[in-house]
C-alpha positions in Angstrom: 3.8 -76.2 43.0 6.9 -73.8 43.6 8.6 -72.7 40.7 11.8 -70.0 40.5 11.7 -67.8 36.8 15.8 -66.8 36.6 16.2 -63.2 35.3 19.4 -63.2 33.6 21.5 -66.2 32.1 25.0 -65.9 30.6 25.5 -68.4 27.6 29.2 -67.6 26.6 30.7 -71.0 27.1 32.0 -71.2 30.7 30.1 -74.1 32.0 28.1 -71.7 34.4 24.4 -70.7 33.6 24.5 -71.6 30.1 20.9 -72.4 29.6 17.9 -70.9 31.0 14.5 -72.7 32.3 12.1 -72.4 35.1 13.1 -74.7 38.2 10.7 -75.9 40.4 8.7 -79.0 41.8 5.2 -80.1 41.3 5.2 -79.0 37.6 4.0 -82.2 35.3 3.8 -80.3 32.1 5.3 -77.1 30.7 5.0 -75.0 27.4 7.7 -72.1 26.9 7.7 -69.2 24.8 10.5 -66.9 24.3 10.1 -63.7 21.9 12.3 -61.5 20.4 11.7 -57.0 20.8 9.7 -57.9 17.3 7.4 -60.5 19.0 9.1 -63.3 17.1 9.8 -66.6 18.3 13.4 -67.4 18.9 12.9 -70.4 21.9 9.7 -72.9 22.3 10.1 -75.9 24.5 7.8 -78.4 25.8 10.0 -80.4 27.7 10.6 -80.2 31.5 14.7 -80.8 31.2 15.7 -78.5 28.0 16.0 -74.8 28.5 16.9 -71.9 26.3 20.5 -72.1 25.5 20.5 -68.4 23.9 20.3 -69.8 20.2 17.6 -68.5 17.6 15.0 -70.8 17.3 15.8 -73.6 15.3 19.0 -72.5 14.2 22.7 -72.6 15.8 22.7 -68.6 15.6 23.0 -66.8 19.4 20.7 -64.6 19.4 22.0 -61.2 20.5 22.3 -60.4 23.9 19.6 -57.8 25.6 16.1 -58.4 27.0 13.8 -61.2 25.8 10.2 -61.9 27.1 8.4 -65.1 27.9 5.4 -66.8 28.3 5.3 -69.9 30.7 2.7 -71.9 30.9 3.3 -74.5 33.9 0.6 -77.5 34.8 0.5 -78.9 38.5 -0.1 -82.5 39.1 -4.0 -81.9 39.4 -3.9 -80.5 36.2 -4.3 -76.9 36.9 -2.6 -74.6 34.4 -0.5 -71.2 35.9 0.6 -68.8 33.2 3.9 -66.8 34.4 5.0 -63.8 31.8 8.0 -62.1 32.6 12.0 -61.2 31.0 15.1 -62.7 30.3 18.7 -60.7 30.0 20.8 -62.5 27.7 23.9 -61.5 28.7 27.2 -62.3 26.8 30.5 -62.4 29.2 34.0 -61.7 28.4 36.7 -64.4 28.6 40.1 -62.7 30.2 
């Protein structure tokens, strides 16, 4: 299994890195969890094709941009589990 964590994602409408997700192969089952500074929830996902798009869980708010950690927990195709903690910058962009 080879997986790539992105660090930074910019959700401000252009098209260009407006979700983020782990990319990789050999992954057959996936469970994210992004917190907020307050260890609340604002993304969970079980689903191999829908990442964060910067939005408070269950709500259409953006959550403010800044630093946001998650838990990944990824399964291989034997059924191992791999657990991958790490951050996110949300960062917001400014349209010229």
């Amino acid at each position: 299994m080879q997986v790539y964590f992105p660090n930074v994602f910019t959700p401000d409408g252009d098209s260009l890195n407006e979700t983020w997700m782990p990319v990789g192969i050999g992954i057959s089952k996936i469970n994210i969890t992004i917190y907020d500074r307050w260890g609340g929830h604002v993304f969970k996902s079980e689903s191999l094709t829908k990442g964060w798009n910067g939005n408070i869980l269950n709500s259409n708010d953006p959550a403010i941009p800044g630093v946001y950690p998650y838990i990944v927990n990824l399964w291989d195709y034997n059924g191992n589990r791999h657990t991958k903690t790490g951050t996110i910058l949300l960062l917001i962009t400014s349209k010229y």
